[in-house]
N, C-alpha and C positions, 0 to 999 in steps of 0.2 A: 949503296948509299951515295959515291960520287956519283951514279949514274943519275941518282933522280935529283940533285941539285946542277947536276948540269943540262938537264933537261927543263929545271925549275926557275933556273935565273932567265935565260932569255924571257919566257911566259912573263917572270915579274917583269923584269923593263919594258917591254911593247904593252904592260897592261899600263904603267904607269904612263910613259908617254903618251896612250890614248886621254889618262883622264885629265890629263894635263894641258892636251890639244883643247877637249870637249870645255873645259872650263875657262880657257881663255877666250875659247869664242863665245862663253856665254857671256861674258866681260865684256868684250867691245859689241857686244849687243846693247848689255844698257845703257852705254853711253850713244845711241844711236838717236834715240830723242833730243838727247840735248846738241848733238850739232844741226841737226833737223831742223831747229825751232832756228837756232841761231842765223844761219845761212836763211833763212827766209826772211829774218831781218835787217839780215844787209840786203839781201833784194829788194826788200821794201823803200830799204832807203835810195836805192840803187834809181828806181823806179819814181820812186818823190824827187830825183834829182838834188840829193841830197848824197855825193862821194864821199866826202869827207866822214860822213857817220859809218857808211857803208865799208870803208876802207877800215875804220876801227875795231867795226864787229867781226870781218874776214881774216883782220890780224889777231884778234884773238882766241879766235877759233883754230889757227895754226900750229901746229906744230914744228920746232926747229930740227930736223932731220933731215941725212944725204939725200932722200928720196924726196922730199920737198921743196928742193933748192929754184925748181924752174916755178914753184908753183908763187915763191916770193917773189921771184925775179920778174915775172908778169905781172902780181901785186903793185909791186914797186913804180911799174909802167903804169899804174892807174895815176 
């Protein structure tokens, strides 16, 4: 009996971490349209020489994290 739950639990945690991987990535899937649409409209404005609009829709399409820092700090330089 110990044999087969210790044989039993790894199988459950590597199943659950798959479906947990598989679902997050179906999550920042659907938000893939909506930054899509977004960033084409700060290009547009980008494009109509219009920064000021185009700095608003890029900042709010950002997010505040470590891994983000240079992507404000370049922002910032527009």
């Amino acid at each position: 009996m110990l044999e087969l739950v210790a044989l039993l639990l790894p199988i459950a945690a590597a199943s659950g971490w798959y479906i947990a991987r598989r679902d997050l990535r179906k999550q920042q899937y659907r938000h893939r349209p909506d930054l899509s649409s977004d960033y084409f409209k700060g290009l547009n404005f980008l494009l109509n020489e219009q920064p000021d609009k185009a700095i608003e829709v890029f900042i709010q399409m950002l997010e505040v994290d470590s891994e983000t820092v240079e992507t404000h700090l370049a922002l910032g330089n527009l």
